[in-house]
Wavefront OBJ file of the C-alpha trace (Angstrom):
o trace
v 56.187 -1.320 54.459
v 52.452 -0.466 53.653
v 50.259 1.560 56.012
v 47.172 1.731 55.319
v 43.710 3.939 56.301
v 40.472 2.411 56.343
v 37.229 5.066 55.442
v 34.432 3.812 56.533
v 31.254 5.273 55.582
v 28.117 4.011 57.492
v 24.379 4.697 58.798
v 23.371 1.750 60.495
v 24.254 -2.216 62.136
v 26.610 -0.784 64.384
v 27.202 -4.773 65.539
v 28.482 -5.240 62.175
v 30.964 -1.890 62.370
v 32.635 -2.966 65.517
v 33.149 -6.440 64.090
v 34.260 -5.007 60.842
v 36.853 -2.794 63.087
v 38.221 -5.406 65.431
v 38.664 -7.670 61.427
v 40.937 -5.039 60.243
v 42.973 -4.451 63.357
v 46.924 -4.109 62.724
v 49.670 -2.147 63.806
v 50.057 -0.986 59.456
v 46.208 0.322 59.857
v 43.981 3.207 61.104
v 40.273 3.558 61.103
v 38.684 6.677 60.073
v 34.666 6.691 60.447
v 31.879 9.161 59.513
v 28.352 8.074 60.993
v 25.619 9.709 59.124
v 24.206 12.630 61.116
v 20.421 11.475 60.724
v 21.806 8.663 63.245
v 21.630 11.336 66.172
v 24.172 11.221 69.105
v 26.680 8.766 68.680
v 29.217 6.962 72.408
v 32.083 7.303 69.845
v 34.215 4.987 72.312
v 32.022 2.049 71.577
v 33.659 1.837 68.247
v 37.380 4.019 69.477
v 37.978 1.873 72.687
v 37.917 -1.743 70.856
v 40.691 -2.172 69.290
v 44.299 -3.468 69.945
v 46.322 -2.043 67.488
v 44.914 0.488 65.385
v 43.874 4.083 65.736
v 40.160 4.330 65.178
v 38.856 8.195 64.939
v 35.233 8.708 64.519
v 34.669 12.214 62.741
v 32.875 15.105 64.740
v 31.727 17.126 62.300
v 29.313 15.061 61.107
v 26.591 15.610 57.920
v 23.278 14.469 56.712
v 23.922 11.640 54.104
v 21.392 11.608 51.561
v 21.342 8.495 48.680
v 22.120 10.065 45.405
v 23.056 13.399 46.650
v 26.529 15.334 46.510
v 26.185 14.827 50.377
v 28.002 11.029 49.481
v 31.049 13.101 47.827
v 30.866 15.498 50.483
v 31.200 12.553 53.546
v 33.523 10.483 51.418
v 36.315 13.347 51.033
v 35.915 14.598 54.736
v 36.763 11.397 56.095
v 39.717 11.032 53.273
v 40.476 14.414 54.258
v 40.819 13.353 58.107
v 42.747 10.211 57.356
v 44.892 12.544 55.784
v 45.540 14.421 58.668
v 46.039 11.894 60.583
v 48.752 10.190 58.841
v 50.376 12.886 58.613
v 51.449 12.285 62.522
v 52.680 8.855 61.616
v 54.401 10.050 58.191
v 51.472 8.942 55.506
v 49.907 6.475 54.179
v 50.365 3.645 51.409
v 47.095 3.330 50.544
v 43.201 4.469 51.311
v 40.170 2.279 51.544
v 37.046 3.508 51.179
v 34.148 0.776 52.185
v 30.615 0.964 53.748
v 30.129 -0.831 57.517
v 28.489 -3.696 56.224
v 31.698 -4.537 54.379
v 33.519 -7.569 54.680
v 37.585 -8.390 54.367
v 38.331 -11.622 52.042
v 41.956 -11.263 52.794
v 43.820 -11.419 56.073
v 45.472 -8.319 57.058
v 48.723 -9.815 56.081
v 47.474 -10.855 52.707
v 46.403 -7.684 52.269
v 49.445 -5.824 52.912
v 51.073 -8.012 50.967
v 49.449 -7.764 47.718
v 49.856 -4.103 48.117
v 53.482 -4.136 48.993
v 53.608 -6.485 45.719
v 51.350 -4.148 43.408
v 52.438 -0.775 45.043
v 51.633 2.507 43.083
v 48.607 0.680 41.520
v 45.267 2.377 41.728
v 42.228 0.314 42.904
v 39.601 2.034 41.105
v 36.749 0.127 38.865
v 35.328 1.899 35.749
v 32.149 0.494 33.921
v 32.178 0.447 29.741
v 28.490 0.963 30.348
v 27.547 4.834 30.749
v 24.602 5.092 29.440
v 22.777 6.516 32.604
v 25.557 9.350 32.683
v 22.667 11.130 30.563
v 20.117 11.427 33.496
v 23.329 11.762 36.320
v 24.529 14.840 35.103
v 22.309 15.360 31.966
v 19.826 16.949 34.026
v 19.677 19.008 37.091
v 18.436 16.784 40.526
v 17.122 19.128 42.450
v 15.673 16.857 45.149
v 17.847 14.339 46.332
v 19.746 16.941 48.965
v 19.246 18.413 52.368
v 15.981 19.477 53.357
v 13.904 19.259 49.561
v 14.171 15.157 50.043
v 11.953 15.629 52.800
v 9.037 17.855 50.673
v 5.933 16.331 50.507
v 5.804 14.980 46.777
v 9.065 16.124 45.934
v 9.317 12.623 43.826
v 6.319 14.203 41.931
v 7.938 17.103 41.635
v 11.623 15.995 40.710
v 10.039 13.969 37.610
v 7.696 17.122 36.553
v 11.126 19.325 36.828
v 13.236 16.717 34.924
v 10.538 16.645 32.158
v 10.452 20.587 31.863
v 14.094 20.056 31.247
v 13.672 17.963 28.125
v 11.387 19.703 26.870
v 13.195 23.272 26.992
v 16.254 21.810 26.557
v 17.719 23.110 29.530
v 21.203 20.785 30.395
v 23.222 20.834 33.478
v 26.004 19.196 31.619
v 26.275 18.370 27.508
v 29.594 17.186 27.141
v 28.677 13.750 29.063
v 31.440 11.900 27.409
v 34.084 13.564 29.074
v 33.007 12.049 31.995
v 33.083 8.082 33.909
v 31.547 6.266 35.810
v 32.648 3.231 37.964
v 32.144 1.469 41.566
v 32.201 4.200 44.325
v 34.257 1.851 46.393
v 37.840 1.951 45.920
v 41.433 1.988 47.081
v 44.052 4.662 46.308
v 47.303 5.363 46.742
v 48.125 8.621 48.859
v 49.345 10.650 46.016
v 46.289 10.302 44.046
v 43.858 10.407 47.631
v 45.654 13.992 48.233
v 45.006 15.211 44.871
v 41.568 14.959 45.421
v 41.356 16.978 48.933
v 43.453 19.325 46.484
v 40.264 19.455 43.903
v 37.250 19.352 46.895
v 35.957 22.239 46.517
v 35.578 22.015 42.305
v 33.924 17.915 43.208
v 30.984 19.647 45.795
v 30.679 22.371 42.797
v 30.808 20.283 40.250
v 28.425 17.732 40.473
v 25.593 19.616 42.738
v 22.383 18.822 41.545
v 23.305 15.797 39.626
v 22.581 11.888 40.679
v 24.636 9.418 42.082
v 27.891 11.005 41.190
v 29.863 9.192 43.570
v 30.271 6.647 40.949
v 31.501 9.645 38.917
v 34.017 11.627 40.507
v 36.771 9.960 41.478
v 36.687 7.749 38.139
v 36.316 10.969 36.041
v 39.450 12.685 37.554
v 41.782 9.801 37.537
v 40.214 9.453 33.427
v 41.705 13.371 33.301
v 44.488 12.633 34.684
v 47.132 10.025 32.757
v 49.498 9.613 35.472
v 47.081 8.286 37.516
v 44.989 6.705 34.408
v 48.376 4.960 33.838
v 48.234 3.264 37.195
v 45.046 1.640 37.171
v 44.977 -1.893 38.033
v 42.216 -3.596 35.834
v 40.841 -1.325 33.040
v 39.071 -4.093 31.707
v 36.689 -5.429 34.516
v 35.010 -2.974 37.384
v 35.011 -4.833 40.056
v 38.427 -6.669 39.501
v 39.720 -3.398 38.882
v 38.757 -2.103 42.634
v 38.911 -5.372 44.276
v 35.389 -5.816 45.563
v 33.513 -8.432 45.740
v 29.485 -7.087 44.538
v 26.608 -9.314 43.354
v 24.374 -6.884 41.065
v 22.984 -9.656 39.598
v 21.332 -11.572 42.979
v 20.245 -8.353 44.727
v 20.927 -4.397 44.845
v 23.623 -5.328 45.842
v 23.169 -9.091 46.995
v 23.300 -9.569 50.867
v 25.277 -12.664 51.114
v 24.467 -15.419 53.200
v 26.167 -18.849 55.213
v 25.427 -20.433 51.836
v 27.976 -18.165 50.231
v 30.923 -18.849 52.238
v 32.896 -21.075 49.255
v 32.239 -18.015 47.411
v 33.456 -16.158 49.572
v 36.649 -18.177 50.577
v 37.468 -18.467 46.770
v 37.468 -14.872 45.887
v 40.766 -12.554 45.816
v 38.998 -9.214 46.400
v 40.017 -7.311 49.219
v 36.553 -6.860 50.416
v 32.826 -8.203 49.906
v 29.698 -5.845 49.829
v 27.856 -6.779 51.835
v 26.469 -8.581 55.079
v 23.739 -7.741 57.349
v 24.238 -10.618 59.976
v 27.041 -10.751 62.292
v 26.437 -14.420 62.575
v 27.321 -15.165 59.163
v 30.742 -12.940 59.484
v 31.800 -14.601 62.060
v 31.295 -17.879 60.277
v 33.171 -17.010 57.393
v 35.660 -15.376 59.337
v 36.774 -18.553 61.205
v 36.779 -20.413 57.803
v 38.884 -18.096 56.400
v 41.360 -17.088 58.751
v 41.232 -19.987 60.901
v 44.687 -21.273 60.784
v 46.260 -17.596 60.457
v 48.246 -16.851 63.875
v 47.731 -13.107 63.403
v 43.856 -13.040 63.867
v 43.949 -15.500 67.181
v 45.624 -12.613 68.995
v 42.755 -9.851 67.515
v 39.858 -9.101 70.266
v 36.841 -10.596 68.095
l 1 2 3 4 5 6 7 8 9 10 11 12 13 14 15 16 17 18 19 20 21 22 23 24 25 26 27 28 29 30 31 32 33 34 35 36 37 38 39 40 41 42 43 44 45 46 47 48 49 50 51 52 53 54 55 56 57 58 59 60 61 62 63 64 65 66 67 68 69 70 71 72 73 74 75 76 77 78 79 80 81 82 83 84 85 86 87 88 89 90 91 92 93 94 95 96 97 98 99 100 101 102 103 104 105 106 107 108 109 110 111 112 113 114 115 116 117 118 119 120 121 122 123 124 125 126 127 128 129 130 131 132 133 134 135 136 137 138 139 140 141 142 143 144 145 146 147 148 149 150 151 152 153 154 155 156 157 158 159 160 161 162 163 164 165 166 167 168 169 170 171 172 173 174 175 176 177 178 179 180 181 182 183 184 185 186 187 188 189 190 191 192 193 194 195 196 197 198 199 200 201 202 203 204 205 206 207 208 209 210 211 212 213 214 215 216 217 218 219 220 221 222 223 224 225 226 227 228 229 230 231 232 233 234 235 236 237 238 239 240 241 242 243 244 245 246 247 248 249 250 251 252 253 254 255 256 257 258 259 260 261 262 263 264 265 266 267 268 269 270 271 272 273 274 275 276 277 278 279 280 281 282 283 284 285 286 287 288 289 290 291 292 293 294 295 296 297 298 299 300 301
């Protein structure tokens, strides 16, 4: 049997959260949520209270999510680390999703579960052959996208004067850049791998302070270190096959999809699509999709 958590990570279109909660509600899942902090005080039942079957825990201890910071590493493992916990009361989990909440399931809950149960022990993690911008991530130290220095007047200004002092005194935050990778920051893990990196939090927050973006970075780089989990992986070969998301680079940053989209959608084996800002079009392509499964005319949409 696969259990599975669901991390969700999100800031804003609380409309689309609930709707994305009441989607993945099963009696094999839990919901684990971290709202940023900058979205002040939160009724935590609105998004608790709404479901039928699974356990949905919004976290407390909330932080300040800043794009490009180590604050993304730091909310990502908290709510991993809380999911953790939890399953502990309902002896583990199979496997741990981490998506945004303007995330989209392709599969029915059933479909999911079974293309786990049939690929179980795999890791869902994409890695990119290009890593050419690992140079500036960790290359360089980043001293402003953190905390209370994103908020300086003309810290931009300021970051790009500090970066250039950099090259020019040849001052590096890291130099051996190839030891490192670099893939989608969305991904799904098995519990043995998800608890080996609560086991290694404290060296990730150390570790890539001060650089950029490294969210892409972490987990990729420590499964790369790691064969028994680099023996696992899923797709070497294509990123986003490899973690089973559905992202359009090439229409947007990332591409918001639209009604228009919905073959696309319907077509596509990925677990989940990133990403939708209308809860109109959701609930389109959810009836499409799971229209003649039995399972989702009992959920509370």
């Amino acid at each position: 049997m696969i259990r599975s958590a669901f991390l969700i990570v999100a800031h804003n279109n609380f409309d689309m959260l609930k709707f994305l909660i009441k989607s993945l509600d099963s009696e094999e899942h839990d919901i684990y949520i971290h709202i940023d902090k900058k979205c002040g005080d939160i009724d935590y039942s609105q998004f608790e209270s709404i479901t039928k079957f699974s356990h949905v825990k919004c976290l407390r201890d909330r932080i300040n999510v800043f794009w490009g910071g180590v604050s993304q590493i730091q909310s990502t493992l908290n709510t991993l680390e809380t999911a953790i916990l939890g399953g502990q009361v309902k002896q583990g989990y199979s496997y741990f999703h981490l998506i945004s909440g303007v995330d989209f399931p392709l599969l029915s809950n059933k479909d999911l579960d079974d293309f786990l149960e049939k690929n179980k022990g795999k890791e869902f993690v994409g890695f990119t052959r290009n890593n050419q911008d690992l140079e500036n991530k960790l290359g360089y130290y980043h001293l402003f996208n953190d905390g209370w220095m994103v908020k300086l007047i003309g810290s931009n200004r300021l970051h790009n004067f500090i970066l250039q002092v950099q090259k020019t005194l040849h001052i590096r935050r890291y130099t051996n850049i190839a030891s490192f990778a670099k893939g989608c920051n969305w991904w799904s893990i098995t519990e043995k791998l998800a608890k080996a990196l609560i086991a290694n939090k404290d060296t990730f927050l150390k570790t890539y302070k001060y650089t950029l973006c490294c969210d892409e970075v972490f987990v990729q780089t420590f499964v790369k270190q790691h064969p028994e989990f680099a023996s696992k992986l899923y797709n070497l070969d294509d990123e986003y096959e490899g973690c089973m998301r559905l992202i359009d680079w090439t229409r947007g940053t990332p591409y918001t999809y639209k009604e228009s989209d919905f073959k696309e959608l319907s077509e596509s084996n990925r677990f989940f699509a990133r990403k939708f800002d209308s809860i109109h079009v959701t609930k389109g392509f959810y009836k499409l999709k799971f229209k003649h499964n039995d399972q989702y005319n009992n959920t509370r949409l």
